[in-house]
LODOFI-429993 format. One record per atom (N, C-alpha, C, O): atom name; x, y negated, z. Coordinates in nm, 3 decimals. Last residue first. Example, Ala and Ser with C-alpha at 12.3 -4.5 7.8 and 13.67 -1.06 7.14 Angstrom:
<tidrens>
N 1.285 0.225 0.708
CA 1.367 0.106 0.714
C 1.290 -0.003 0.787
O 1.341 -0.114 0.804
N 1.319 0.569 0.780
CA 1.230 0.450 0.780
C 1.320 0.330 0.780
O 1.424 0.332 0.846
</tidrens>
This chain:
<tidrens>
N -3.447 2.713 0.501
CA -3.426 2.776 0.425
C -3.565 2.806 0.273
O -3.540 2.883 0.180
N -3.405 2.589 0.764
CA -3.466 2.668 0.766
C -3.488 2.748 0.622
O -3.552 2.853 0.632
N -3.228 2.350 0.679
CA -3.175 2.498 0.745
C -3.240 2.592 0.741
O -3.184 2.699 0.719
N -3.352 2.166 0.575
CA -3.297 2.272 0.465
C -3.245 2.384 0.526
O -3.217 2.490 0.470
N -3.598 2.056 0.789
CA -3.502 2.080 0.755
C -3.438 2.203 0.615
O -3.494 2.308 0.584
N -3.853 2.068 0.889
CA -3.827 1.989 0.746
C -3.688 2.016 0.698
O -3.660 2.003 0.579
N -3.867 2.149 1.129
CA -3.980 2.240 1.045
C -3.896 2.178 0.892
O -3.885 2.254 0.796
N -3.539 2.056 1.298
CA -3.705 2.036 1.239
C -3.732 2.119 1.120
O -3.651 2.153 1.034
N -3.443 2.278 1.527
CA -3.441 2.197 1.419
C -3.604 2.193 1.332
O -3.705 2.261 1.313
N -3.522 2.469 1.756
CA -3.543 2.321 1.789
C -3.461 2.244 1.667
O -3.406 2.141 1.705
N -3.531 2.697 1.684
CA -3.657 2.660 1.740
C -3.632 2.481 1.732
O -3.715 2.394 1.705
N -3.266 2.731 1.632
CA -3.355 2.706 1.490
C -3.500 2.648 1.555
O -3.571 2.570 1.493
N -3.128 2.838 1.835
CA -3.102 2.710 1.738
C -3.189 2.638 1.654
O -3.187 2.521 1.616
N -3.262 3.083 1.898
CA -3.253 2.925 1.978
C -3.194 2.809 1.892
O -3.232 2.693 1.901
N -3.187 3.210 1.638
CA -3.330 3.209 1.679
C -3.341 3.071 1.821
O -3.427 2.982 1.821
N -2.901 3.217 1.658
CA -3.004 3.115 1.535
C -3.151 3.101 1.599
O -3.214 2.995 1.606
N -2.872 3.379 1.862
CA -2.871 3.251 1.868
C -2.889 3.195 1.800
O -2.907 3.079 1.838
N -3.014 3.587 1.778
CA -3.073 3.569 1.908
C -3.031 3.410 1.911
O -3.110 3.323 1.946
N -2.818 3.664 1.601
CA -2.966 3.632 1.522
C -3.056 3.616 1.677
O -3.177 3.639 1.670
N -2.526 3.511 1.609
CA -2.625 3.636 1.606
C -2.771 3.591 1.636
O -2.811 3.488 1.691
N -2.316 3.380 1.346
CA -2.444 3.352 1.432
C -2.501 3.477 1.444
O -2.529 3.550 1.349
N -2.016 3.317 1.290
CA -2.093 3.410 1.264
C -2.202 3.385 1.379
O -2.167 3.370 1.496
N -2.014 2.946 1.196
CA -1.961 3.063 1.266
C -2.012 3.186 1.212
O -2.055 3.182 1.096
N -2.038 2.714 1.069
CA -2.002 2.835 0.998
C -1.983 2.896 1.105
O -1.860 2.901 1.104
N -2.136 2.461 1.176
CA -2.003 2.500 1.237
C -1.962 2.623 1.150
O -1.840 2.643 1.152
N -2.408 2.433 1.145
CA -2.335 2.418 1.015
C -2.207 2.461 1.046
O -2.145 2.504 0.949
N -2.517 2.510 1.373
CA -2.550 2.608 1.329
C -2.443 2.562 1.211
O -2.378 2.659 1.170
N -2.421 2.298 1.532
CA -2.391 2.407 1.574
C -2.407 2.500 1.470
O -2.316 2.582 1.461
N -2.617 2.111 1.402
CA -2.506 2.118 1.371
C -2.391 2.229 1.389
O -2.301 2.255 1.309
N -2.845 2.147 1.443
CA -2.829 2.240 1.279
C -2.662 2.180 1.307
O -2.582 2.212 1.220
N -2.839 2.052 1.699
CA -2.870 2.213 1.701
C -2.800 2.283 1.568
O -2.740 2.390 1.556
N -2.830 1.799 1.711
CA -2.723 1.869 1.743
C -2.758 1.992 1.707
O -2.655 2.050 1.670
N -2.916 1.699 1.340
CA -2.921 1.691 1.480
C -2.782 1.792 1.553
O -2.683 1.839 1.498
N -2.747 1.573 1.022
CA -2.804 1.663 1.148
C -2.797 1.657 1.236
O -2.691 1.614 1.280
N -2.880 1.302 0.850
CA -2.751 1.357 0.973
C -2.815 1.470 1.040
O -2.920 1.462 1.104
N -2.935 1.343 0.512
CA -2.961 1.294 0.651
C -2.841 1.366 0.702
O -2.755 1.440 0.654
N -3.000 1.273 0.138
CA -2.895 1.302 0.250
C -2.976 1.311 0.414
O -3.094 1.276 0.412
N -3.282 1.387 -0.078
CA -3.222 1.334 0.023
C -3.101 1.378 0.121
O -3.097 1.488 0.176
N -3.219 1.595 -0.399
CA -3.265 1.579 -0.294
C -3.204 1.420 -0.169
O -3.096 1.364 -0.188
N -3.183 1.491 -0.630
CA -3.262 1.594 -0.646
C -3.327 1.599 -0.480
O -3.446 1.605 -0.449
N -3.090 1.184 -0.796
CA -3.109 1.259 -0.692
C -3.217 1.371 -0.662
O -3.336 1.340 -0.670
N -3.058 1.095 -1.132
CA -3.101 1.109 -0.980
C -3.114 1.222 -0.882
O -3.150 1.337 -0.908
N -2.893 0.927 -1.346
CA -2.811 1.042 -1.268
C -2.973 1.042 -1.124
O -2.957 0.971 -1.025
N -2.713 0.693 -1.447
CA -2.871 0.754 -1.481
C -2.915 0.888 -1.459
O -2.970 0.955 -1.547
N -2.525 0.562 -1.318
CA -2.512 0.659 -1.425
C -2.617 0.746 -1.492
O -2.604 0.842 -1.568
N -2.694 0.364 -1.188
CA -2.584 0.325 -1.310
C -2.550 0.422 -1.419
O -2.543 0.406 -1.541
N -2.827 0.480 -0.978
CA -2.868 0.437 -1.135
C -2.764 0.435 -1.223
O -2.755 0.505 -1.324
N -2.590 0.640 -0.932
CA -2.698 0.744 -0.921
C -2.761 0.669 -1.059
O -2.766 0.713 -1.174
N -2.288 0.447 -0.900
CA -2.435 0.488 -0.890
C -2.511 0.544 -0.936
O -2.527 0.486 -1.043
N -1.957 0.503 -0.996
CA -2.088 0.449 -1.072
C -2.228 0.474 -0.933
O -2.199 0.581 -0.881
N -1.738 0.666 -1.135
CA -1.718 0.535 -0.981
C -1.850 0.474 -0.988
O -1.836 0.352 -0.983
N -1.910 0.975 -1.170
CA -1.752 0.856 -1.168
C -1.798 0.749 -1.084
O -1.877 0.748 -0.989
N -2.069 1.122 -1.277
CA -2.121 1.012 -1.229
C -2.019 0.926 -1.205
O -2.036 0.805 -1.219
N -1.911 1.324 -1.406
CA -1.975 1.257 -1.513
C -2.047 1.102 -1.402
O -2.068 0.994 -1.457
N -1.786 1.454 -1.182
CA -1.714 1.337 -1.295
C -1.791 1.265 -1.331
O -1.778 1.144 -1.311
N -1.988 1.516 -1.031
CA -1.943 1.433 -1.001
C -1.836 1.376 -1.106
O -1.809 1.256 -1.107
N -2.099 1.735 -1.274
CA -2.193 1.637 -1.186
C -2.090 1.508 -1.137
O -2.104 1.401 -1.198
N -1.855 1.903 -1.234
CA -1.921 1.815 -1.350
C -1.998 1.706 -1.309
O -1.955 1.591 -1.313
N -1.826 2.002 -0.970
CA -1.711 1.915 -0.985
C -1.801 1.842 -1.175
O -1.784 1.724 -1.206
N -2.158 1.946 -0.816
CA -2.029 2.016 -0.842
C -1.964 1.923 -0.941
O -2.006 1.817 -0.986
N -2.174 1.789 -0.500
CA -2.248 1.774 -0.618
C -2.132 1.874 -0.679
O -2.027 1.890 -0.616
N -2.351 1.682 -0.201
CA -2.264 1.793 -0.245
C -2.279 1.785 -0.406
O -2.394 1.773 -0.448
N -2.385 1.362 -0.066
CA -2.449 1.478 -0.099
C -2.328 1.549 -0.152
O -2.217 1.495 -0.151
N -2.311 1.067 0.203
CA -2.289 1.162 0.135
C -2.387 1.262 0.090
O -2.480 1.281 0.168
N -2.466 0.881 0.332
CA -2.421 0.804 0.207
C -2.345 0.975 0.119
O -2.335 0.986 -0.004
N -2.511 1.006 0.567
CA -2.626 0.930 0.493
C -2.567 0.920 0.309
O -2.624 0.947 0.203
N -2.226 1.103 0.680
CA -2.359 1.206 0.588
C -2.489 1.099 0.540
O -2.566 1.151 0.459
N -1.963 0.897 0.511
CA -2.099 0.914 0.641
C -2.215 0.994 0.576
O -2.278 0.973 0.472
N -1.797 0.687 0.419
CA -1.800 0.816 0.384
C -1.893 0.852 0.542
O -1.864 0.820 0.657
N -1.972 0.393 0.242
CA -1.923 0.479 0.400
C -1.911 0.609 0.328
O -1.971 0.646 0.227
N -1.906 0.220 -0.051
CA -1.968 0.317 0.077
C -1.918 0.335 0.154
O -1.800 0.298 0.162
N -1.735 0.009 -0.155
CA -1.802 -0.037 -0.012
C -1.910 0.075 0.040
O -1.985 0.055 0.135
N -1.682 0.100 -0.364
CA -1.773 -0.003 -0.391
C -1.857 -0.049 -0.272
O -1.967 -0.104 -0.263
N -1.509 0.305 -0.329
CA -1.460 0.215 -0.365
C -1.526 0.094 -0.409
O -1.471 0.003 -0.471
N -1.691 0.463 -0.222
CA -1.655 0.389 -0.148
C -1.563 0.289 -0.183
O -1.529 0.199 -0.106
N -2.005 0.466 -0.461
CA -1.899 0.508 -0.435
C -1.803 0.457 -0.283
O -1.882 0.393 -0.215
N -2.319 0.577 -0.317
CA -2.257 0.481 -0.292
C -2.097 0.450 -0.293
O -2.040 0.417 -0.189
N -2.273 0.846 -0.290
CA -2.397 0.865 -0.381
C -2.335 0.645 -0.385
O -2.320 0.605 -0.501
N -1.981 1.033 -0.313
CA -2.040 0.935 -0.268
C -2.158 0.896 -0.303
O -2.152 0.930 -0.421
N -1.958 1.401 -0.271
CA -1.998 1.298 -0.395
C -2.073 1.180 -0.256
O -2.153 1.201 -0.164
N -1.725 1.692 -0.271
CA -1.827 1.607 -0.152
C -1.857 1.438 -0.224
O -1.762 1.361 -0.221
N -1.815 1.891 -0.471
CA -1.745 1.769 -0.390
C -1.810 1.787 -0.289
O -1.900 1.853 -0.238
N -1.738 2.296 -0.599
CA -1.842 2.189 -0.520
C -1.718 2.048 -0.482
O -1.597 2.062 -0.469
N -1.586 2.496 -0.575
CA -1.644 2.436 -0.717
C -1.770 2.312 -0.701
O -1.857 2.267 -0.776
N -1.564 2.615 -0.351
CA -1.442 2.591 -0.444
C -1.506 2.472 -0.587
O -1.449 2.395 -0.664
N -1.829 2.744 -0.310
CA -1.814 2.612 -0.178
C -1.673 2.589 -0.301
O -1.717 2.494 -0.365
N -2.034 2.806 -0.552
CA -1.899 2.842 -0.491
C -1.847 2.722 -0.402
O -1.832 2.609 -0.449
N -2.400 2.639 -0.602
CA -2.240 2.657 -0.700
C -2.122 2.772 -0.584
O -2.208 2.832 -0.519
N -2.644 2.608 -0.796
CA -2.582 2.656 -0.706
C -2.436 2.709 -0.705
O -2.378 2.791 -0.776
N -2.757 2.321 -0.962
CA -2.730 2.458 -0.943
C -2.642 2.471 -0.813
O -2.588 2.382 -0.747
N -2.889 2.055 -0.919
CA -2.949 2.159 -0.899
C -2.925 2.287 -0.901
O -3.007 2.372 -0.867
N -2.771 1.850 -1.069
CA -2.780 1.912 -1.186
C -2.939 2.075 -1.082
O -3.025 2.147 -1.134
N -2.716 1.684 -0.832
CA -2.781 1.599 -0.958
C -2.826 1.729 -1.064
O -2.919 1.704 -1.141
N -2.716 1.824 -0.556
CA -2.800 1.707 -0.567
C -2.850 1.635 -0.713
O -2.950 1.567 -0.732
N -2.608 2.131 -0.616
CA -2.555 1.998 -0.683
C -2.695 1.951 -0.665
O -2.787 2.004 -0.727
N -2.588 2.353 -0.307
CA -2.661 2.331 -0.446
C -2.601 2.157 -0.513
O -2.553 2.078 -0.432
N -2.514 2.459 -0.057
CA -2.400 2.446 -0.176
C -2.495 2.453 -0.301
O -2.484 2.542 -0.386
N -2.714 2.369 0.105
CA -2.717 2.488 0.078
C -2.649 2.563 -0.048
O -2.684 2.661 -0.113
N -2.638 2.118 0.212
CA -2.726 2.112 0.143
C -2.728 2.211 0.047
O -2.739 2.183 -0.072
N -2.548 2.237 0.474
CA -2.651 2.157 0.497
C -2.720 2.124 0.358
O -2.841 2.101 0.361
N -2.296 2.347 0.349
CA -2.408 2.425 0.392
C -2.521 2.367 0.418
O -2.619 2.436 0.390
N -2.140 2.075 0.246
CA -2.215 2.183 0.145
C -2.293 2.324 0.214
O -2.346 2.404 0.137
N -2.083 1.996 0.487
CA -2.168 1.944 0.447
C -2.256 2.054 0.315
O -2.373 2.090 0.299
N -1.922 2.159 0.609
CA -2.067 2.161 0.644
C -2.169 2.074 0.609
O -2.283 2.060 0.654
N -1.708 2.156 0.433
CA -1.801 2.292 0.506
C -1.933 2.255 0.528
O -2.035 2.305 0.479
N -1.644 1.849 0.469
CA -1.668 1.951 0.308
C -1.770 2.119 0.347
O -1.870 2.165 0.292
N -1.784 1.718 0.753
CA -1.663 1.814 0.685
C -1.772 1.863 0.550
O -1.891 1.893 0.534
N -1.867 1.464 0.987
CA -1.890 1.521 0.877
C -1.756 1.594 0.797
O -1.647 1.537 0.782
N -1.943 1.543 1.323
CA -1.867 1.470 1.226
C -1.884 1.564 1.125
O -1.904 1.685 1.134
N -2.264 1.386 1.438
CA -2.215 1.501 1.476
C -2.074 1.431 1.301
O -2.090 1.341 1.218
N -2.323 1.076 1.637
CA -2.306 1.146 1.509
C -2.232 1.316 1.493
O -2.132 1.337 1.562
N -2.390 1.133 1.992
CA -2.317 1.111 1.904
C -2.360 1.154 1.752
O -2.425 1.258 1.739
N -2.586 1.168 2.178
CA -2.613 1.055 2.070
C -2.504 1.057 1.968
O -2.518 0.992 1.865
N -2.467 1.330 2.334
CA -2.562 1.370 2.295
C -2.630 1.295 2.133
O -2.686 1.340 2.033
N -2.288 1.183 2.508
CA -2.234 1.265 2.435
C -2.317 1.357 2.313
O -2.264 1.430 2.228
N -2.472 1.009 2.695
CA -2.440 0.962 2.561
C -2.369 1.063 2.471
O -2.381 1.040 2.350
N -2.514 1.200 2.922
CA -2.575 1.139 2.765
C -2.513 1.107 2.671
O -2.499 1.172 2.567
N -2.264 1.393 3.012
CA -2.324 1.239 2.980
C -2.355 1.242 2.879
O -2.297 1.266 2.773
N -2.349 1.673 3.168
CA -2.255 1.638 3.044
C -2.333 1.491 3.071
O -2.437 1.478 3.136
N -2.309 1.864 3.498
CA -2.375 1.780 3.425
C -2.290 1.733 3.278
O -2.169 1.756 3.275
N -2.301 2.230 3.597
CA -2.241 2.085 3.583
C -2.338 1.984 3.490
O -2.429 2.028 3.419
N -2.302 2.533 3.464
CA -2.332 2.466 3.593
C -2.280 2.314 3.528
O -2.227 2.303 3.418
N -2.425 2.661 3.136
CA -2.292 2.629 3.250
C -2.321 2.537 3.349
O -2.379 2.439 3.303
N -2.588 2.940 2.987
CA -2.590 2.767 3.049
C -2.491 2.793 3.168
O -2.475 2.883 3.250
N -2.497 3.074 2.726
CA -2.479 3.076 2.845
C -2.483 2.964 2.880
O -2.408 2.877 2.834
N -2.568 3.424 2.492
CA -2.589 3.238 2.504
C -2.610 3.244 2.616
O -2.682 3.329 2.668
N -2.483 3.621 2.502
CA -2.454 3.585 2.342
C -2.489 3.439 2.386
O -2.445 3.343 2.323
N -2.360 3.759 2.793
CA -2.451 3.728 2.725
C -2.433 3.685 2.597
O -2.322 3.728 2.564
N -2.070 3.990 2.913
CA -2.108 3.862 2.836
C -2.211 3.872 2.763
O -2.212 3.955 2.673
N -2.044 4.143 3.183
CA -2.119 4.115 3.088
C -2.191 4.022 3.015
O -2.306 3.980 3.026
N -1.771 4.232 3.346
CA -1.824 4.135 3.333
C -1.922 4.142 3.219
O -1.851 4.151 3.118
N -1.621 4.474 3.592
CA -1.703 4.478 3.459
C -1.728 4.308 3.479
O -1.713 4.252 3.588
N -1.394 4.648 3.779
CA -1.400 4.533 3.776
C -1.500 4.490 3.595
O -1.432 4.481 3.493
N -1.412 5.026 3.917
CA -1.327 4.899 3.786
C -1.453 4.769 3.784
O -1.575 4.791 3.787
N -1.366 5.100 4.225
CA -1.462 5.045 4.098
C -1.382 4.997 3.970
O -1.284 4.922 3.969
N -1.295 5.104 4.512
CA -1.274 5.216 4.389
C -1.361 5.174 4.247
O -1.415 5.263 4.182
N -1.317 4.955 4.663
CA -1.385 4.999 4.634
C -1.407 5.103 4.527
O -1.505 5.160 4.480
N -1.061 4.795 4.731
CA -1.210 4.834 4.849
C -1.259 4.909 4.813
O -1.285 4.990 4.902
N -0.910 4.739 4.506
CA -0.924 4.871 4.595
C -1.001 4.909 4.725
O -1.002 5.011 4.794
N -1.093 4.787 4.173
CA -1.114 4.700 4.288
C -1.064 4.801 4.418
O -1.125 4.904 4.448
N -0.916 4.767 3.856
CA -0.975 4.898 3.991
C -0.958 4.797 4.110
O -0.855 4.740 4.144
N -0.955 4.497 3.611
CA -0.899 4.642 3.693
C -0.955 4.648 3.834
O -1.016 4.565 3.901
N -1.201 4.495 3.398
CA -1.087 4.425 3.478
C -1.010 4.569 3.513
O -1.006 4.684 3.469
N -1.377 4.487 3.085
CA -1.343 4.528 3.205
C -1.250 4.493 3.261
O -1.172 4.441 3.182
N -1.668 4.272 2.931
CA -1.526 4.320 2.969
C -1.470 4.380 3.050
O -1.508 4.327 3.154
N -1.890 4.345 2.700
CA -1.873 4.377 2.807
C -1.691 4.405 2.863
O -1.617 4.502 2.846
N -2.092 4.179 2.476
CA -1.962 4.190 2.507
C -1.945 4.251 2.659
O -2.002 4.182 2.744
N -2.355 4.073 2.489
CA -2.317 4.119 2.333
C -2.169 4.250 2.384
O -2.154 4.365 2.342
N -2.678 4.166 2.655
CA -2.524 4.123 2.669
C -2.466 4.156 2.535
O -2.512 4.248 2.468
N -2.926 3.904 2.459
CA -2.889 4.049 2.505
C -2.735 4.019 2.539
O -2.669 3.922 2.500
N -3.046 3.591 2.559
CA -2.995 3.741 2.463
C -2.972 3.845 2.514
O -3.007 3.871 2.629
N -2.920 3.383 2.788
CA -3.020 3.427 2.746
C -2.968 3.518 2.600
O -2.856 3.501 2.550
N -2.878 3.238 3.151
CA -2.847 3.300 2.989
C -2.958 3.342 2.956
O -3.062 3.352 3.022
N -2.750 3.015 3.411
CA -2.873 3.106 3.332
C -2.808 3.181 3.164
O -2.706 3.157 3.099
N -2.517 2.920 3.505
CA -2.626 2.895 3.546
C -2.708 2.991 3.550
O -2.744 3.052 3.651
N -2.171 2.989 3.583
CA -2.283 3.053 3.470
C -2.395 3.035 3.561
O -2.402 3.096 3.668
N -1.951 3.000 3.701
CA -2.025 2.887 3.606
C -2.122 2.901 3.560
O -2.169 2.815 3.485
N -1.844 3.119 3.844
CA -2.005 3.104 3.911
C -1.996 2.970 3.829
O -2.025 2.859 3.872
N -1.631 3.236 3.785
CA -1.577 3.099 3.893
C -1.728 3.103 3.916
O -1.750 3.087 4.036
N -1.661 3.425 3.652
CA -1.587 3.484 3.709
C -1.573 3.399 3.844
O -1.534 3.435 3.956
N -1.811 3.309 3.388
CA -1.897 3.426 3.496
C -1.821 3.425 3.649
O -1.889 3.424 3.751
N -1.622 3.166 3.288
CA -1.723 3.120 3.348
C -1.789 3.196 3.424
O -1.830 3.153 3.532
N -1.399 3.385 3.204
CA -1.374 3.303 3.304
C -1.508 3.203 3.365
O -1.499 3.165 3.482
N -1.649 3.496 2.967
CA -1.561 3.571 3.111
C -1.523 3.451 3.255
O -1.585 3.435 3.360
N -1.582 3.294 2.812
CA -1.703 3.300 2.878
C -1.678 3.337 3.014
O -1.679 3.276 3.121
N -1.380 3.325 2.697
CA -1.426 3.161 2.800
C -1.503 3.219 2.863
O -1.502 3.203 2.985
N -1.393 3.605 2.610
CA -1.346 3.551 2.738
C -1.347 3.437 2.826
O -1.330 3.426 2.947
N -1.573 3.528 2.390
CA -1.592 3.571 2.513
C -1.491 3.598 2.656
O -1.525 3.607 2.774
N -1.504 3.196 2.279
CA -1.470 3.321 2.281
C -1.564 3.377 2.446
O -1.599 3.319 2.549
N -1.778 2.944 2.225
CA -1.653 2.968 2.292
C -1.627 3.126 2.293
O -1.728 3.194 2.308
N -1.931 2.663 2.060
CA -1.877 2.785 2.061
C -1.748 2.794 2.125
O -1.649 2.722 2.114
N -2.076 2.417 2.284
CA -1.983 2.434 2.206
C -2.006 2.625 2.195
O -2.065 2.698 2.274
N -2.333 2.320 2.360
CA -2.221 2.228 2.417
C -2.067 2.300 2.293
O -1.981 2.229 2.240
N -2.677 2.263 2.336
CA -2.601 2.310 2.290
C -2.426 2.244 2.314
O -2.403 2.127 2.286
N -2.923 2.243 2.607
CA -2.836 2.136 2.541
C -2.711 2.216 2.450
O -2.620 2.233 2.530
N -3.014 2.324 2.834
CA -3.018 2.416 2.756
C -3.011 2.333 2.615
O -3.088 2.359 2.523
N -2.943 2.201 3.075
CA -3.113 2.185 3.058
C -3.155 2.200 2.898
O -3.249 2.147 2.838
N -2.734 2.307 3.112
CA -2.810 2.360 3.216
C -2.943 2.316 3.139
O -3.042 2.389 3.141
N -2.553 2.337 2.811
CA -2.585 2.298 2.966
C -2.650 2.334 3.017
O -2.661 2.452 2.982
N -2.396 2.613 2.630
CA -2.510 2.527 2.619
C -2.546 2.466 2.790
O -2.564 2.548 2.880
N -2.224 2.823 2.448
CA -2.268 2.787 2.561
C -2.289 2.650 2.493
O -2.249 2.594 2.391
N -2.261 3.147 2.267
CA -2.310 2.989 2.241
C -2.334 2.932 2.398
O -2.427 2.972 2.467
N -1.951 3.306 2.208
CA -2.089 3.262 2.248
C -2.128 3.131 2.253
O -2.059 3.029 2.246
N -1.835 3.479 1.901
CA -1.826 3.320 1.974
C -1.974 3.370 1.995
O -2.061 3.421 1.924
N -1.659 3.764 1.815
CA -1.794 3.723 1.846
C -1.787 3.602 1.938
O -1.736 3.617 2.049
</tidrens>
């Protein structure tokens, strides 16, 4: 189970095991949270006190400290994974739904004709679809587009990471991807 830590002004920063976490509770990294505790770790027997030593990991945790902007602006980077979840492993030209195995990743701008490999210029297409369009353009091969490319923000990016998501942290994730998005389903 990966928690979702996130900055102080509740900025998504990375998936981390619950023990990262642990060690954040343990130094007073831990700003604020939010969910239910998922994970509860125990230490050993405090001898002041005869206690065993508990930590209770939240499912999502703001961490003390500041991040720089600009880390925020970045392009999030593009993978075969996440790109075919962002466009819900369907073929942009034919429309079916395919096996992440039986899917490209299709230049809509080949690059051997000066595309970028860059989520603008990329869609998911399956392995027919993309022969039959070959080194060609969408027109060229008389081939169109079922849907639009874009970049995901930070939030659907977290969410394209494939993790296992508990439904407290899709539910913060999802508040803040747009109404337009394919994430929402």
């Amino acid at each position: 189970m990966d928690v979702l830590q996130l900055d102080v002004s509740g900025r998504p920063q990375a998936w981390i095991t619950a023990r990262e976490a642990a060690v954040l509770y343990a130094s007073d990294g831990v700003a604020w949270t939010l969910g239910d505790a998922c994970v509860v770790l125990r230490g050993g027997i405090q001898r002041r006190t005869g206690l065993q030593s508990r930590i209770e990991v939240h499912s999502i945790i703001a961490v003390r400290g500041s991040v720089p902007s600009r880390a925020w602006r970045q392009t999030p980077a593009l993978s075969n994974p996440k790109l075919f979840v962002r466009d819900r492993y369907i073929c942009a030209y034919c429309g079916g739904q395919f096996h992440a195995d039986d899917l490209t990743r299709e230049h809509i701008q080949p690059t051997s004709r000066g595309g970028l490999d860059s989520w603008m210029n990329c869609i998911t297409a399956c392995r027919s679809c993309n022969g039959h369009k070959a080194n060609r353009t969408p027109e060229e091969a008389r081939m169109s587009l079922l849907y639009l490319p874009y970049v995901p923000s930070l939030h659907e990016d977290m969410i394209l990471r494939g993790r296992r998501i508990l439904v407290d942290q899709m539910e913060f994730l999802l508040a803040s991807v747009p109404r337009s998005s394919r994430l929402h389903g």
